[in-house]
C-alpha positions, -999 to 999 in steps of 0.1 A, spaced: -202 920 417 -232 899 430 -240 897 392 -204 879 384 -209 858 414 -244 845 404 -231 841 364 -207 816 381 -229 796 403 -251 790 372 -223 779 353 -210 756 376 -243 743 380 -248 735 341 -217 721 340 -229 698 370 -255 692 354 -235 685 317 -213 664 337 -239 644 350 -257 638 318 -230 628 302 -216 608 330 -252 588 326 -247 591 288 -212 571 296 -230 550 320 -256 539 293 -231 532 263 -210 517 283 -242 490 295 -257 489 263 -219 483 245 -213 455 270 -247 441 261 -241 443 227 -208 427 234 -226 402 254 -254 392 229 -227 389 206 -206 367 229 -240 348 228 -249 346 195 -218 341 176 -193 312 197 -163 307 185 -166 272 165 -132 259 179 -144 221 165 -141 234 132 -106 240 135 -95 202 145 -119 192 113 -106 208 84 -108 191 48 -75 171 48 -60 165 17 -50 131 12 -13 123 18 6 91 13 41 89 30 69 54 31 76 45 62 110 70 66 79 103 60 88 108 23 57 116 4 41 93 -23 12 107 -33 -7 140 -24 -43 150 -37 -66 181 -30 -94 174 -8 -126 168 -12 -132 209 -10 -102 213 -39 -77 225 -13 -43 217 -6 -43 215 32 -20 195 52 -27 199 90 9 199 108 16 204 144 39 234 158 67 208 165 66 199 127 69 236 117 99 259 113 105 279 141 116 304 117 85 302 104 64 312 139 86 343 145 84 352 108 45 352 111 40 369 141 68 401 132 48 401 96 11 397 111 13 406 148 40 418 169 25 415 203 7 387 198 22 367 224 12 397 252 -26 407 238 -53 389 254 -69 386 211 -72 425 205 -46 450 205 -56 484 214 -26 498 205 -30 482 171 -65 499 170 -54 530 182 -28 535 155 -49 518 125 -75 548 135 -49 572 133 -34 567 100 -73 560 85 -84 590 98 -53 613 83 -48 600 51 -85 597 46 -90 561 33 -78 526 49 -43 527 49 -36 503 76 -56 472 100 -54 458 131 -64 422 132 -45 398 152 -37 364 145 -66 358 164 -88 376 146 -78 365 114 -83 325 128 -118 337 135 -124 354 101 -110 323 79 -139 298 106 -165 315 89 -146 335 56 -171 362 55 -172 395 35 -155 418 54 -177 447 71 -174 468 101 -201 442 119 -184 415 110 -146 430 119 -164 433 150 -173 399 155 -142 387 147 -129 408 179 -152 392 203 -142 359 194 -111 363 191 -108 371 227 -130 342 235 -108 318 214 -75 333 234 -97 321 267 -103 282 250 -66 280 238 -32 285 242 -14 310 220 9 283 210 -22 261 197 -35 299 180 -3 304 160 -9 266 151 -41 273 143 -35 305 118 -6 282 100 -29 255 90 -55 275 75 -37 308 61 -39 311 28 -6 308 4 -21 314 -33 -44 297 -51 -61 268 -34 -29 263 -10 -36 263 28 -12 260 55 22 260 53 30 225 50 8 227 20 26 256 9 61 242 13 59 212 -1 43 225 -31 64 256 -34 96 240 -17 88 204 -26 101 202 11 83 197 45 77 232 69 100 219 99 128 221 71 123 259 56 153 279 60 147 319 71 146 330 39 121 302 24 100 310 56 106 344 58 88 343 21 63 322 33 51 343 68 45 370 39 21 360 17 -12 357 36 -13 395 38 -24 395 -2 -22 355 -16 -31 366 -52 -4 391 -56 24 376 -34 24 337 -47 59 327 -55 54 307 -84 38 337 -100 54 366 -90 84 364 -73 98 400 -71 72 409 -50 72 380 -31 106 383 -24 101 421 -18 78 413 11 103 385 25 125 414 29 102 431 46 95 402 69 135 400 77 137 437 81 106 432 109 122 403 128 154 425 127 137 454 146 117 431 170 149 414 180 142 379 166 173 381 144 209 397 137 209 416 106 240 394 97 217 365 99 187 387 76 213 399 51 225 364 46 193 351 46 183 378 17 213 374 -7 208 328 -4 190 319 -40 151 313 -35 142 281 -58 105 278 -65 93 244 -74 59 244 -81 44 210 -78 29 197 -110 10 163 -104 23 135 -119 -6 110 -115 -8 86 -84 15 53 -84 -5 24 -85 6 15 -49 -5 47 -36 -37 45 -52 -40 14 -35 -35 24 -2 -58 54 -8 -86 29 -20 -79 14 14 -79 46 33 -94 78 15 -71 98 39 -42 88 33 -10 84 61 23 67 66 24 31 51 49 6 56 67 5 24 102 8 26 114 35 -6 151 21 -5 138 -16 -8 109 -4 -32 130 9 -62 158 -21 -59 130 -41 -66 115 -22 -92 148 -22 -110 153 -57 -104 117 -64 -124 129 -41 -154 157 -62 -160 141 -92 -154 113 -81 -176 137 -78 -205 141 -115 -205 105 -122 -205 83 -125 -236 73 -90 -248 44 -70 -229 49 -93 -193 38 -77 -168 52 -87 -135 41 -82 -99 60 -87 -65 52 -88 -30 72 -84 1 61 -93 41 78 -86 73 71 -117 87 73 -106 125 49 -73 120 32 -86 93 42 -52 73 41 -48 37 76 -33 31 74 -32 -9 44 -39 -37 49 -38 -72 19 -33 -94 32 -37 -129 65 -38 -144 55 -6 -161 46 23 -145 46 46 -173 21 18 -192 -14 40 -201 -35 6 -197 -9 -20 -177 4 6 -157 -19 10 -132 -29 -22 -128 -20 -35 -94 -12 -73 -103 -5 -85 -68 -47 -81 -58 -56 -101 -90 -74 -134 -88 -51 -161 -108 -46 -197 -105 -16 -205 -85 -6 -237 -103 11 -259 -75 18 -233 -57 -10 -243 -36 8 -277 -28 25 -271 1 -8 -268 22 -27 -299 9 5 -322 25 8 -297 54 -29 -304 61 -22 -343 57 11 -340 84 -11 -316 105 -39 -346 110 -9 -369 117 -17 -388 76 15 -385 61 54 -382 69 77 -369 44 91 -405 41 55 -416 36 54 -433 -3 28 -419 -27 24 -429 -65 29 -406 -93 15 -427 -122 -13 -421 -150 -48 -420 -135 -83 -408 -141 -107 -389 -116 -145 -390 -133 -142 -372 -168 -107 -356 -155 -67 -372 -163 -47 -350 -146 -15 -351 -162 23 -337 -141 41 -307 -164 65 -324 -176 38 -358 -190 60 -380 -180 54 -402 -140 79 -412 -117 60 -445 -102 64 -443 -60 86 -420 -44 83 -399 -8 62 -377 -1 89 -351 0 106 -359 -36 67 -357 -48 64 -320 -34 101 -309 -43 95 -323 -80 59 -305 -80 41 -339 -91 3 -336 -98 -12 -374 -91 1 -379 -54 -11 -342 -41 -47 -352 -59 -47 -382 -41 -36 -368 -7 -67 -342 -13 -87 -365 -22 -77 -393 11 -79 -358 33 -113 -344 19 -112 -312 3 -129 -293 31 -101 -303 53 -75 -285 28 -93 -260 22 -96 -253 60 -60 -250 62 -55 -229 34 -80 -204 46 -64 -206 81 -29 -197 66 -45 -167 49 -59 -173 16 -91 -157 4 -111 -193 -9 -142 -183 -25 -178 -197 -5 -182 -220 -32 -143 -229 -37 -152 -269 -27 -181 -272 -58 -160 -249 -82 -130 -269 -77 -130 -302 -68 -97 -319 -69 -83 -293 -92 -80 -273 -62 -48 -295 -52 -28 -285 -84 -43 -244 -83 -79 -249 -98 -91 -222 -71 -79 -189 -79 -59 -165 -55 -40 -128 -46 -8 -129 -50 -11 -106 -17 -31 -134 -1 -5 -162 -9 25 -146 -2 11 -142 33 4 -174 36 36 -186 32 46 -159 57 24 -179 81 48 -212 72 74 -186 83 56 -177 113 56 -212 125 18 -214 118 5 -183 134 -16 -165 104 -14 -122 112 -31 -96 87 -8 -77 61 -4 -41 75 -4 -17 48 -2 13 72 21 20 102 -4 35 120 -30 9 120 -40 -12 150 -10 -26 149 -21 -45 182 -41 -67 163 -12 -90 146 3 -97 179 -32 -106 198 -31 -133 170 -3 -147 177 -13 -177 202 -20 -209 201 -56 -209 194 -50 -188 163 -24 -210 147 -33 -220 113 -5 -251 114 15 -264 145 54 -252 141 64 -288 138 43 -289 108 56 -260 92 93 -262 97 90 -300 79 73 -283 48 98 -255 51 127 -277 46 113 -302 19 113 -270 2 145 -249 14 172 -241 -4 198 -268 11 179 -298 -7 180 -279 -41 191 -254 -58 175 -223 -67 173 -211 -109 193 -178 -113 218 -187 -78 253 -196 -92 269 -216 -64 253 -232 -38 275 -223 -12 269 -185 -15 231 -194 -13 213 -180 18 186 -201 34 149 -200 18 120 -219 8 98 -212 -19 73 -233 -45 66 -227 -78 35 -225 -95 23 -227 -134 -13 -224 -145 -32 -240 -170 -24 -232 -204 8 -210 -190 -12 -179 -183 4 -177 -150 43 -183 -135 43 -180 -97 73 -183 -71 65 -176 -34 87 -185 -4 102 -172 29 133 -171 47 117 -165 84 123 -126 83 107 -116 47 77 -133 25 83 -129 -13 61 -135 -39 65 -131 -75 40 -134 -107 47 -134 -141 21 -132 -164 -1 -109 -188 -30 -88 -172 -50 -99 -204 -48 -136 -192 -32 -147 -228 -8 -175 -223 28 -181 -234 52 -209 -232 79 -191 -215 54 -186 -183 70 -210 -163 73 -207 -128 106 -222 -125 118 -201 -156 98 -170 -154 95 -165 -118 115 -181 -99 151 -161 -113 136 -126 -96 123 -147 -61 165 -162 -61 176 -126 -64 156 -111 -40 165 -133 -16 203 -132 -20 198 -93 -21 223 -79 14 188 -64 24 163 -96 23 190 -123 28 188 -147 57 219 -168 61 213 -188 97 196 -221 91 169 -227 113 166 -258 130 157 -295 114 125 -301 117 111 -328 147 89 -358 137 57 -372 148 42 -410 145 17 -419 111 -17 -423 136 -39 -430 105 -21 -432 73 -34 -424 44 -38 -456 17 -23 -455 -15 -40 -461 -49 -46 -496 -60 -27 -497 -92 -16 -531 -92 -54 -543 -100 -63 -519 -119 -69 -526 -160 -49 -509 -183 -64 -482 -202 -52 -457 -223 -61 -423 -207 -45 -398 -237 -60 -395 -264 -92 -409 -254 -121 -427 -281 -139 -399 -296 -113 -368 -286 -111 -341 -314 -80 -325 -314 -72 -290 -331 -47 -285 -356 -25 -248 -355 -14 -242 -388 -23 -277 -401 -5 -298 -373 -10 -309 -337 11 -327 -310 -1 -355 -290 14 -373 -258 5 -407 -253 -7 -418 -216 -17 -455 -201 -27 -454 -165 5 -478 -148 39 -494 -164 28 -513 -188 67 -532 -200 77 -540 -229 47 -535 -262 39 -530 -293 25 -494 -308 2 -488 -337 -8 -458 -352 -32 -470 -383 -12 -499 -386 15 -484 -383 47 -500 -359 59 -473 -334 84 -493 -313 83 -514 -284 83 -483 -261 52 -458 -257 60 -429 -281 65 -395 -260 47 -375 -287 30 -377 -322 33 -349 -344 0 -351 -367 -14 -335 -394 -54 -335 -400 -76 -364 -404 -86 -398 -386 -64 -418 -367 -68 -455 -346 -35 -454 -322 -30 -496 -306 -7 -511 -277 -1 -548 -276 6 -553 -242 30 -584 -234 1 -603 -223 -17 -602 -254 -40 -576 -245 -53 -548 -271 -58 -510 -261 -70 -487 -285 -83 -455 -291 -98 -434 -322 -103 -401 -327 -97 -373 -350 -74 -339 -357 -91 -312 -375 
């Protein structure tokens, strides 16, 4: 017996002493684990800042959220960072029954997770089954490194550390932004715009359902590629939210037996306007073009295009004058041009023909010069080496200052310019919002009255939203989310380009109830609006530009090649489309604004001598060499003032006792004589080759 009772004892004491050893054994894993834990607590932070920085890839939206142009980023990914409010909810419980049931109760690991991934591992004797967390997986795709046992590891610790810097709700965020959907797609809004051609707050269970599935294998499950398993997994993902609760199996049956349509996006190049916008913003965002009034006008320049001369191109600009928005641009009148097409018309410098008018006389009322009852003198004159002649070569002697801007004459806003200075008009131009070049006064001169100086059609339409303004100038605001504090800030009295008396004079010299607009039928059904017209030299450029106090319009006709054609008129070309727009039920403005006050001539600007001036015959001049097209040229006549009743000569030849409006001349050498009634001879020789 003592032998049995001394066995025990030593076997109780071994197994003291086992239980101590491995007690310490316990002891000393369980330090160096959590020091290993620790160090790699240390060593590897979770880079949270990564996740608030991903690429973005550009996106242009209108004003109402519809997109306009999409690209990959800059690391050839489709990702589209969304908030949880702009996702599906659909979508949330999909991805956490397909990827982690408890995710809302784990603290980043799940140990029942791990428990039963070892389980199934160990028994079937390969990797049957994980246990990452949404967590996890956030912290893998931060770094996107080859999967290992270290590295699983890893992805554990921070994952609990990135459960203690955010919310689960900002997690699940997280994971939906940067999961990958196939190919180079990442995120869901990504994914269902380019999959769904629709936004992720408006999947549908099924469509997100499909969606919460393929993360688990991208390359196999992408929808555009192959569908039957895709939608094999979706049913999966329905058969999980059934079991967890989320959903009736009413609601999952119906949501299984709904058609899936897969629309894989195909790019079909960027519009010119969002190209624009992009060049302004390489990100992208929410501009303020209205889609609705966009394609009226785009259809209103097709049809208008058809009655121009073949190959126009025609651009048109549009201004909420109170935010200063740009609610439409139109490039081109062809999209689908190869060369034309892209060509964004409304940044191009032109010459505005007399569309530039309006400012020299608003700068003569603004220093208190000129009323528009003020008489100016519309006859034949010469500046240096320069005789400027009016569209139509003909004069119309003395008239007001408001008949000479109305009937777009050329010698009375040269002399205005030239009584005012030209720094003085170019002053106000600039102040109203036009772009002058640095050296606009030398390149110019006095050409700058009639459009010598060349513009935007951007830049001028806002400066005639500036007349619309009452003189306060704001900056055209492409995007919505710009500073938009920075119009309103303008808008005081020390940054007015003109005083509001000014403006609403020059707005109704110029408004549609002292004449009536090309392409309106009745005046009675025509809204209020000014506008000017403008034709460059040598017709390469038809303008119309105007406001009705709520919108700025400008139109341009032209070619993008700068080749000329008699049709490119501004009243003609231009003017038909500017009319429309503005009698269109969305840009119309039918309350007349006030009439305009007046104000007291303080130093009025002197007219030309013509009286005492010498006849002389300004056109053609001694020594001119005209060119013949196709054997014959045309020649108009011009004497600097009235000269009455005399005689004409063309080598020898009587023309009448009236000067000849044109000569139609072949090739050679010609002497053309006036007699005036006081006996005295003017003559001219020159030659037509």
């Amino acid at each position: 017996m003592r032998w049995r009772f001394g066995f025990v004892n030593q076997a109780r004491a071994l197994a003291l002493r086992a239980m101590r050893v491995v007690g310490w054994c316990s002891l000393a894993g369980t330090v160096v684990a959590a020091g290993f834990v620790a160090l790699i607590w240390q060593l590897f932070p979770v880079p949270v800042a990564k996740l608030e920085n991903w690429p973005s890839s550009p996106v242009v939206t209108d004003r109402d959220g519809r997109t306009l142009a999409k690209l990959v980023g800059h690391d050839d990914q489709w990702r589209m960072p969304v908030s949880t409010d702009s996702i599906s909810p659909w979508l949330v419980q999909a991805t956490v029954a397909a990827e982690d049931a408890r995710f809302w109760e784990h603290p980043g690991i799940d140990g029942w997770a791990v428990l039963r991934a070892l389980h199934q591992n160990v028994t079937s004797g390969r990797v049957v089954s994980g246990a990452s967390t949404l967590s996890m997986q956030v912290c893998r795709m931060l770094d996107d490194q080859p999967r290992t046992l270290f590295s699983k590891f890893v992805d554990g610790v921070r994952a609990v550390q990135l459960e203690q810097q955010r919310s689960k709700s900002q997690i699940v965020e997280d994971y939906l932004n940067v999961a990958p959907y196939g190919g180079n797609i990442r995120g869901v809004e990504a994914a269902a715009l380019l999959y769904f051609n629709k936004h992720a707050r408006d999947l549908s269970l099924g469509e997100a359902a499909l969606l919460a599935g393929i993360p688990q294998q991208p390359s196999r499950l992408r929808p555009d590629l192959h569908l039957e398993r895709s939608l094999k997994r979706r049913d999966y993902v329905l058969s999980r939210m059934t079991e967890l609760g989320m959903i009736s199996n009413d609601l999952a049956q119906t949501a299984r037996s709904l058609p899936v349509e897969i629309r894989r996006h195909r790019s079909d190049g960027v519009s010119s306007v969002a190209a624009f916008a992009l060049q302004r913003r390489t990100q992208g965002g929410q501009l303020a073009l209205d889609s609705a009034l966009q394609s009226m006008i785009e259809e209103a320049v097709v049809e208008r295009r058809q009655k121009l001369p073949p190959g126009s191109d025609v651009s048109v600009v549009v201004i909420d004058i109170a935010t200063g928005e740009l609610r439409a641009l139109v490039g081109s009148a062809d999209a689908t041009d190869p060369v034309d097409g892209q060509i964004n018309g409304f940044i191009a410098r032109r010459s505005p023909g007399s569309a530039l008018k309006p400012f020299v006389y608003a700068a003569a009322f603004e220093s208190r010069r000129l009323v528009p009852e003020s008489v100016v003198v519309d006859d034949p004159q010469q500046f240096a080496d320069w005789t400027p002649e009016n569209f139509d070569r003909d004069f119309a002697g003395r008239l007001t200052v408001g008949e000479a801007l109305r009937a777009s004459r050329n010698i009375p806003a040269i002399h205005v310019a030239q009584g005012l200075g030209l720094d003085r008009c170019l002053g106000v131009m600039e102040a109203c919002g036009l772009n002058m070049p640095a050296d606009a006064h030398r390149r110019g001169g006095l050409t700058l009255a009639v459009g010598g100086i060349e513009v935007t059609l951007l830049d001028l339409t806002n400066a005639y939203a500036t007349l619309g303004r009452n003189g306060h100038y704001m900056p055209t605001k492409l995007y919505l989310d710009g500073d938009s504090s920075v119009g309103r800030a303008m808008l005081d009295e020390a940054n007015r380009g003109l005083s509001s008396d000014v403006c609403a004079t020059i707005n109704d010299i110029l408004s549609s109830r002292r004449r009536q607009p090309v392409g309106v039928e009745a005046a009675a059904r025509c809204p209020w609006f000014m506008w000017k017209t403008g034709t460059s030299s040598g017709r390469r450029d038809a303008w119309a530009v105007g406001h009705n106090h709520r919108f700025a319009i400008g139109v341009w006709v032209g070619k993008f090649s700068g080749v000329g054609h008699h049709d490119f008129v501004g009243k003609e070309a231009a003017e038909p489309l500017l009319a429309r727009l503005f009698c269109h039920a969305t840009l119309r403005n039918d309350r007349d604004p006030p009439a305009p006050g007046t104000w007291v001539v303080t130093n009025p600007l002197p007219l030309p001598d013509i009286a005492n001036k010498p006849p002389v015959l300004t056109s053609p001049m001694t020594g001119e060499v005209f060119v013949a097209v196709d054997g014959r040229t045309v020649i108009h006549p011009r004497v600097n003032r009235d000269l009455g009743a005399s005689h004409w000569f063309l080598n020898d030849r009587f023309l009448g006792a009236d000067r000849p409006e044109r000569l139609e001349l072949s090739t050679g050498s010609y002497e053309l004589r006036c007699v005036t009634p006081t006996g005295q001879v003017l003559a001219s020789r020159f030659r037509v080759e």
